[in-house]
N, C-alpha and C positions, 0 to 999 in steps of 0.2 A: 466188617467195617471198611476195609481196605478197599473193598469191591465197588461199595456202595460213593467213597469219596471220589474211585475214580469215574464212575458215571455221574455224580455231579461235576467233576470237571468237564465232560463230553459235553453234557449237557447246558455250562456255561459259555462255551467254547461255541458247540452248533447256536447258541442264541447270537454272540458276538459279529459269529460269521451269517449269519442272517439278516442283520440291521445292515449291517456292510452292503453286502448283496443289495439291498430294498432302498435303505435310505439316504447312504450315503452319495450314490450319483443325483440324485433328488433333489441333496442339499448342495451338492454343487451346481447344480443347474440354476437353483434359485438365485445363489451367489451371482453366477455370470451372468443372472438377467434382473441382477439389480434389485431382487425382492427381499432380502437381508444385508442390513448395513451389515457394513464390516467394522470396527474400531481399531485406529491406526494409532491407539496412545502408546504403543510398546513401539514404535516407529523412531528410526535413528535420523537423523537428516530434515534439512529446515523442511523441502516440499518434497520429496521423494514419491508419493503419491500427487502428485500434481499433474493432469494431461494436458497436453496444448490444446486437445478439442475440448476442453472443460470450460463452461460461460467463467465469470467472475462472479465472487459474491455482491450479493446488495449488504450496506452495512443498518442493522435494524435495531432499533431502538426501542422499545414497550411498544413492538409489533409493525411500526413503521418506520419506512424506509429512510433513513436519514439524504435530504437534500440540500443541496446549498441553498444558506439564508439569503434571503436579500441583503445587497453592499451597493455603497456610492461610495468611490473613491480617487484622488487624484493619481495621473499615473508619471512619469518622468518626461512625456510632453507637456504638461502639464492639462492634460485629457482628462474627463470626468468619465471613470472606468464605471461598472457595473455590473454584475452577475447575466445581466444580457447579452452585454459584449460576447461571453461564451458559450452563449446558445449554439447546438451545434459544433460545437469543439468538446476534442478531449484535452485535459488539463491536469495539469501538476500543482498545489498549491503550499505555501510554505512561508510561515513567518520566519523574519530575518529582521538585522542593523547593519548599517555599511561601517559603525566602529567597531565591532562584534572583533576581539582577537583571536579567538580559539574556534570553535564551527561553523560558523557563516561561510567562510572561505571555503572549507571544502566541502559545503553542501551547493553551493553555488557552483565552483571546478565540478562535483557531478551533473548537473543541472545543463549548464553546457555544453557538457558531456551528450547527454541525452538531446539537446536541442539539435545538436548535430547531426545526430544520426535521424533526424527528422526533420531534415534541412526540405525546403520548398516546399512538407507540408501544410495548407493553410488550414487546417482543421486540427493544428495542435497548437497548445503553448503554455503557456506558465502565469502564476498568477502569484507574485512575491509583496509581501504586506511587512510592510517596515513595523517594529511593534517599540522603535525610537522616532515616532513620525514630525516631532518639533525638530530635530536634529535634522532628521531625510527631507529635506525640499524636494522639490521636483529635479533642480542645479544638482543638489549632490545625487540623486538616485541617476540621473543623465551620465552623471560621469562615472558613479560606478557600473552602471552599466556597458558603458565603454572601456571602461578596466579590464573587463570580466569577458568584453567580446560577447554580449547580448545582442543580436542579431533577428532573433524570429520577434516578428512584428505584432504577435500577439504573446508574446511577452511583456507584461506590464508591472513594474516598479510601484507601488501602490503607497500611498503616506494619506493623513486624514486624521480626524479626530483618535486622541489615543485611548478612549473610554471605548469606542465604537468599535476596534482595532483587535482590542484585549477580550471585549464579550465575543468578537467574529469567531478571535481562536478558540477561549476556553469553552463558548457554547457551541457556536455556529461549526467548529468543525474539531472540537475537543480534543484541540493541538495545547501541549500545556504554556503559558506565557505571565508569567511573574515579574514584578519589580520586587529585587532584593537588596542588602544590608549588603553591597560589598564594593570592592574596586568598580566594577564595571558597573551595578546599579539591577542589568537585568539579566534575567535566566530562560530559557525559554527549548521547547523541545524541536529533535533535531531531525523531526517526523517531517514527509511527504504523504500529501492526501490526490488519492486518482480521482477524478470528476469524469463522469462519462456526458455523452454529447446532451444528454438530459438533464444536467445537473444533479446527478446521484454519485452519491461517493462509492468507489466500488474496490475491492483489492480480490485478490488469491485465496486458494484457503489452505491455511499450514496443513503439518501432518499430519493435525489432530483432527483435520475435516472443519476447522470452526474460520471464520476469516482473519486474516493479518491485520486491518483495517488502515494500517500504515507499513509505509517504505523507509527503512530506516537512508536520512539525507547524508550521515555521518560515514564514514568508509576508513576505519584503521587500515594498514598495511595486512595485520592481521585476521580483520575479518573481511577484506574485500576477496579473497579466493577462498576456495573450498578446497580439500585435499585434493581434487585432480587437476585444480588452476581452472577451473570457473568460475569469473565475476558470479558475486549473489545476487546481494539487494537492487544494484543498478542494472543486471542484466533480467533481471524478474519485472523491475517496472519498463522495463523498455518493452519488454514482449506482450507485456499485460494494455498496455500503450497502442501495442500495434494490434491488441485483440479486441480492443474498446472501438478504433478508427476504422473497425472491420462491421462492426454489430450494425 
């Protein structure tokens, strides 16, 4: 019996060592040439699998591609803006209020943050939709923008009807935007949407391989570095920016 167990070990052993030999370079080779996903859900880190020669996701909805709706809206010249205006441009877009106490301020501080480092290009800008638009004139969106040191030219402060405002966000670009029960009245999320020169919404794709679809505008002290002191969210849309104005 002894005899016989250890030639079924040999026996297991020489199979082991068989498949190895045969199919395990086979299986690597398919890997390196892309013909088995891999799954990166045991993956630590926001993009850690993310390459700079990698396109950007399209963000898709029941199979199609989500685009920016059509808009008419006033901008702080008092300008009739539109979804044409940024034909041809890449763009950041983000509801906001100029009374806003808590996020607005430093989603706006990142905003021209980024505006900056994108100084005299004319194929970029921002596109900020007041979602307090009886309150934002064109007067106050003028001044806050001079606050804030708004400077690129197609950067446009955006007010207009608030019915039109609230369906852009929660449909048109499924940024979340509420009137609530409290001090301030509204609530509203603290997302950044990338627009490519085509008007398609476009982001990264986390570690799981599926898309971010948003940039978070928000930056604690906390979550702006990463353990080796690398900006996250605002140094991802910035690159993602320059990969859009490159396509």
């Amino acid at each position: 019996m002894k005899k016989k167990t250890n030639y079924s070990y040999i026996g297991i052993a020489f199979i082991v060592l068989l498949f190895g030999i045969i199919f395990v370079p086979k299986i690597i080779d398919r890997i390196q040439n892309n013909d088995i996903s891999r799954s990166d859900r045991l993956s630590t880190g926001q993009d850690n699998n993310f390459s700079s020669d990698e396109p950007l996701a399209f963000i898709e909805i029941n199979g199609k591609r989500k685009k920016v709706p059509n808009f008419s809206f006033t901008n702080q010249d008092g300008e009739t803006i539109t979804q044409e205006d940024y034909k041809g441009k890449v763009y950041v877009v983000e509801f906001f209020f100029t009374t806003c106490p808590t996020i607005c301020p430093r989603m706006n501080e990142n905003l021209v943050e980024i505006q900056n480092a994108f100084k005299g290009n004319t194929d970029f800008g921002v596109a900020s939709f007041s979602i307090t638009p009886k309150l934002d004139t064109p007067e106050v969106l003028k001044a806050y923008a001079e606050r804030y040191g708004i400077t690129n030219p197609n950067w446009n402060l955006l007010t207009g009807e608030e019915s039109d405002i609230y369906e852009l966000a929660n449909t048109g670009f499924n940024i979340y935007v509420a009137k609530v029960d409290d001090e301030v009245g509204f609530e509203h999320s603290g997302d950044f949407a990338l627009i490519d020169k085509n008007g398609f919404v476009r982001s990264r794709y986390d570690a799981f391989g599926n898309p971010k679809i948003f940039y978070k505008g928000i930056i604690s002290e906390k979550e702006k570095y990463d353990e080796d002191g690398n900006e996250q969210e605002i140094t991802m849309l910035k690159e993602d920016i320059k990969k859009l104005l490159n396509e």
